[in-house]
N, C-alpha and C positions, 0 to 999 in steps of 0.2 A: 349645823353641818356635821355630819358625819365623818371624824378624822381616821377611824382605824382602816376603812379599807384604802384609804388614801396614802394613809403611812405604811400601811400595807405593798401597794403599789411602788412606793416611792421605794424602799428594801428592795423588793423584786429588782426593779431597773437598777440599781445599784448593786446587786448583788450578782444581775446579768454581767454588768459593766464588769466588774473584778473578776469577773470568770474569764471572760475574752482576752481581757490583757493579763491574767494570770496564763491563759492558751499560749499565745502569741510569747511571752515569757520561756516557757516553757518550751515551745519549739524552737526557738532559738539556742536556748542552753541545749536542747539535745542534738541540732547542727553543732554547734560547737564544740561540744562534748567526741563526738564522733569523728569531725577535724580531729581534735586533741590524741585520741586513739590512733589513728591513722599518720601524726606527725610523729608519735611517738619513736617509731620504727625508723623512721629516716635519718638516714647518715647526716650526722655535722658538718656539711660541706662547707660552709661559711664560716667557722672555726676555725677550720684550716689555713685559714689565708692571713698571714701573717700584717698584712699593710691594709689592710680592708679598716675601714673608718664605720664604727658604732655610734648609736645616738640612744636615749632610753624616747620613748614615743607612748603614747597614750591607747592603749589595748584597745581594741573591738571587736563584735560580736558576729557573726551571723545575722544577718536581716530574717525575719520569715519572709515566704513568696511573694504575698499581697503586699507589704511594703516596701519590698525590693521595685517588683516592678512598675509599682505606682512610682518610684524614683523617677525609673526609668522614661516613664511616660513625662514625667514635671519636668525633664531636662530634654523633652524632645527629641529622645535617641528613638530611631528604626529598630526594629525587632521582631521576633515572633518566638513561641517559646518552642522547646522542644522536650523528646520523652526524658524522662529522668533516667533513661538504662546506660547514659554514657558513664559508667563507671560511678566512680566519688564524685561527681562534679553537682553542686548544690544549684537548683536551682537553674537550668542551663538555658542558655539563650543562643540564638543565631541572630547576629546584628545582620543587617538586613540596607543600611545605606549609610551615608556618611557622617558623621561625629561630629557636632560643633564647628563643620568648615572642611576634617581632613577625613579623605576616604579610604578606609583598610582594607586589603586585600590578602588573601593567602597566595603566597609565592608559589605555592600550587595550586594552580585556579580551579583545582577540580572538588578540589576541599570544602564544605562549609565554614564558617568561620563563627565558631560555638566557643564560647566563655561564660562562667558563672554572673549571675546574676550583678552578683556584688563586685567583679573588675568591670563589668560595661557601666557603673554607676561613674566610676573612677576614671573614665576616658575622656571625658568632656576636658576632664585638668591636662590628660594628654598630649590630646588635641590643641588646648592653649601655647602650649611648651611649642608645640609644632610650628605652631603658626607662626609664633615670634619668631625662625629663622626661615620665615614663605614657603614651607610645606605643606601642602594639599592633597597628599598621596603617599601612603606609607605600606611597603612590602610585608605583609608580618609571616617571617619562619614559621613560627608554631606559637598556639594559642592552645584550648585544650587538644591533649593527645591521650594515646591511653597509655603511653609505657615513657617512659619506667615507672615503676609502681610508685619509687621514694621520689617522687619529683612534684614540687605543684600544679603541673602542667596537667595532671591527671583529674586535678579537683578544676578545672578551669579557675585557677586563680595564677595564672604566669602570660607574659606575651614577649617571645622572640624579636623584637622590630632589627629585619634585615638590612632593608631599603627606603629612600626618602625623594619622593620628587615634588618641584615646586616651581617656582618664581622670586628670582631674583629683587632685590629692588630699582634694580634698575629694568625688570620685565624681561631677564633672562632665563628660559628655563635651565635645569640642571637636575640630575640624577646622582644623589649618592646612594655610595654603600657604605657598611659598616667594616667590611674584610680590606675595600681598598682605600677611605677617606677617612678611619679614624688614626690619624697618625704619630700621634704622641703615646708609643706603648711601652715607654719606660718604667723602670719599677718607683714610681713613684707616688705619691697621693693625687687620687684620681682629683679632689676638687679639694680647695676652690681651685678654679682654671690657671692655669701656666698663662703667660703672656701671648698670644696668637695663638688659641687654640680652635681646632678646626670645631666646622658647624655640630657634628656629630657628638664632639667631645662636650660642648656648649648645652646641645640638650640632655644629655646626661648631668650635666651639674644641675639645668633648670629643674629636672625631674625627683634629684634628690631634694632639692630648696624646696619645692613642693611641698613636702610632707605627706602626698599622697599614698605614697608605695614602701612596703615594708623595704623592699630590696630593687637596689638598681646595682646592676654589674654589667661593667665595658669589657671592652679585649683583656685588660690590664687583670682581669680575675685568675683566668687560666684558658690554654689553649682551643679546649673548647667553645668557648667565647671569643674565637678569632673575627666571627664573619656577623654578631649582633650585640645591639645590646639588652638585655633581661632586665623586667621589670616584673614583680610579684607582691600579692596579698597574704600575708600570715596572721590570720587571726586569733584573739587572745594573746600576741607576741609583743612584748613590753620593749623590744631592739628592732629600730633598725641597721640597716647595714648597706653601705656602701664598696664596691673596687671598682 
């Protein structure tokens, strides 16, 4: 038997193999890498906040495309892709139907509803949070936009959630919001929950226990967090952060 072209062969395919995941390596670090640039410039808005609750969390990367949205596809989320010209935004997606059970909608229905690749991976954990208080439909303010430039809403890695409707368990329906039903906005620590805390305040603490979201912030943050609450991806980011 003739070993050398066989070992020959055998290098090749292995040599292929480390190139690919050396590629895929490599595109990742330079998504990353250009996040990192792009965060650089942004105000420390969440420094600011003197009662905000830190954790250290376990960094991540940027997915490349093909296994982002092969994710996306193994978790059964709706989608379609779209052009990459929405700004910073990696990877963008337009969800397409409903999440694990709950269906999000842009509070302006005229809007597509486009997010990075990598928060629609993130929504199925969501969705679970959702459900457990029989949410089935959720209003979202803004998801990516293109301004303000220092904001993660730009790179679609942020989601506004305005509005919440569902079924009771006794098979009542009910519509909240976040401006009129989240009602504990004293200056205190957001979680763990105060004794009777309303539905809204409850998914908030369930979404920080998560551990999915760099940053979850209530009313309790600042005024302009009156009327939702903000949930975000920061990658490479070793904190998170709660108000």
């Amino acid at each position: 038997m003739r070993w050398a072209p066989i070992a020959g062969a055998l290098l090749a395919a292995l040599s292929a193999g480390a190139a690919l995941v050396g590629t895929a390596r490599a595109e990742r670090t330079e998504e990353g890498a250009r996040i990192a640039r792009l965060v650089r410039d942004f105000p420390a808005l969440r420094e600011r906040s003197s009662a905000g609750l830190w954790r250290p969390v376990e960094p991540w990367s940027i997915s490349d495309a093909d296994e982002c949205l092969a994710a996306l596809d193994a978790q059964g989320i709706d989608f379609r892709r779209v052009p990459a010209a929405h700004g910073p935004v990696i990877h963008p997606v337009e969800i397409t139907g409903p999440i694990a059970g709950v269906r999000y909608r842009k509070r302006r229905t005229s809007r597509p509803f486009i997010v990075s690749c990598e928060l629609a991976t993130r929504m199925p954990a969501l969705s679970r949070v959702l459900r457990g208080e029989g949410v089935r439909e959720v209003e979202v303010l803004s998801s990516w936009r293109r301004a303000p430039r220092t904001s993660f809403h730009t790179m679609g890695l942020a989601l506004d959630l305005y509005g919440f409707q569902g079924e009771g368990s006794r098979g009542e329906g009910f519509r909240w919001t976040v401006e009129r039903d989240f009602s504990d906005r004293r200056d205190a620590a957001t979680c763990p929950l105060p004794e009777a805390a309303d539905p809204i305040h409850r998914i908030a603490c369930a979404l920080w226990d998560s551990r999915r979201f760099s940053t979850v912030i209530t009313p309790r943050y600042s005024p302009g967090h009156h009327d939702h609450l903000h949930v975000d991806l920061r990658p490479e980011d070793p904190r998170g952060f709660l108000r």
